[in-house]
Steps between C-alpha positions, in 0.01 A plus 500: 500500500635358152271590183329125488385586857347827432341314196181366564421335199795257552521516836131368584263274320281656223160470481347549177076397478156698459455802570227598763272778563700615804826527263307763261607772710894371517474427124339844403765684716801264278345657170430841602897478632600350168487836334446327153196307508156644446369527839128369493239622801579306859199343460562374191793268625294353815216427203803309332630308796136404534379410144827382365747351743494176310698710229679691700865483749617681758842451685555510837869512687384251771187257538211721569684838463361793248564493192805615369407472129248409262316364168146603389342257199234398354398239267384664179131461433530446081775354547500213873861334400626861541611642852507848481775665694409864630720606760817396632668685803777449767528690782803735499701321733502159336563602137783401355470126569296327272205492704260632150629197308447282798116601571484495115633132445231390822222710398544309149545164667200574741222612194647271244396180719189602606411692186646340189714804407698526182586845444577854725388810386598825635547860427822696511565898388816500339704707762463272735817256465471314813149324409674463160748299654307297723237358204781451299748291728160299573403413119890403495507307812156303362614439166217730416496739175394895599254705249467831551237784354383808635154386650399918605700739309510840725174662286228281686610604824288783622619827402381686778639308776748709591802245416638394163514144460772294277391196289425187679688216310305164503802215574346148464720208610450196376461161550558516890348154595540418864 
């Protein structure tokens, strides 16, 4: 078997759309595996592919298939031209290939029509290079400028937690008309 055949993000069609309730479990498993995302309750992620699916992508290695990675948003309240990007995560096996940029560039396409989006918001600590990366090649591949500014510097997370918790760094991207 060559390496395109053991691939099956270019060896099969990909199917990127909404997320559904039944994919919560898949999609809570991809974070928890992740080992760098905050990993939010199970619940919490079949509550998401309920109550915000329209701003949301999964991607699945054939039609129908589980997904194999994902993107959580949200248009912001105070703020409805803004998508809100708060999770992004590939399954282990399929890194490597673009697939984040891909669900990133169709999750903007998808919210942008139907929403009237403008801008993406997200939140990145500063260790972690690869979401760094991703936002960044986006903003460049949409012509779009990139502020950043630490949104929750590490004293308002919860002291007693248990875990320390580096700065989240607010990147908004903009203009990223459709």
């Amino acid at each position: 078997m060559t390496a395109a055949q053991a691939d099956p993000v270019t060896t099969s069609v990909l199917e990127i759309d909404s997320p559904r309730v039944e994919d919560g479990a898949a999609i809570w498993r991809i974070a928890r595996d992740s080992e760098v995302l905050d990993l939010n309750s199970s619940y919490s992620y079949l509550l998401w592919c309920r109550d915000f699916a329209t701003t949301s992508v999964v991607a699945r290695d054939r039609p129908g298939g589980d997904p194999i990675a994902f993107i959580t948003g949200y248009v912001r309240p105070e703020r409805p031209e803004t998508l809100v990007v708060w999770q992004v995560a590939v399954d282990d096996a399929h890194r490597g290939r673009g697939l984040a940029g891909t669900l990133l560039d169709a999750l903007t396409l998808k919210v942008a029509a139907s929403h009237g989006i403008t801008a993406v918001e997200t939140t990145i600590t500063p260790d972690n290079v690869p979401s760094d990366r991703l936002f960044t090649s986006y903003a460049e591949r949409r012509g779009a400028t990139v502020s950043r500014e630490v949104l929750f510097d590490e004293g308002v997370f919860p002291a007693d937690s248990g875990e320390s918790h580096l700065p989240e760094v607010l990147y908004r991207i903009a203009p990223v008309a459709a």
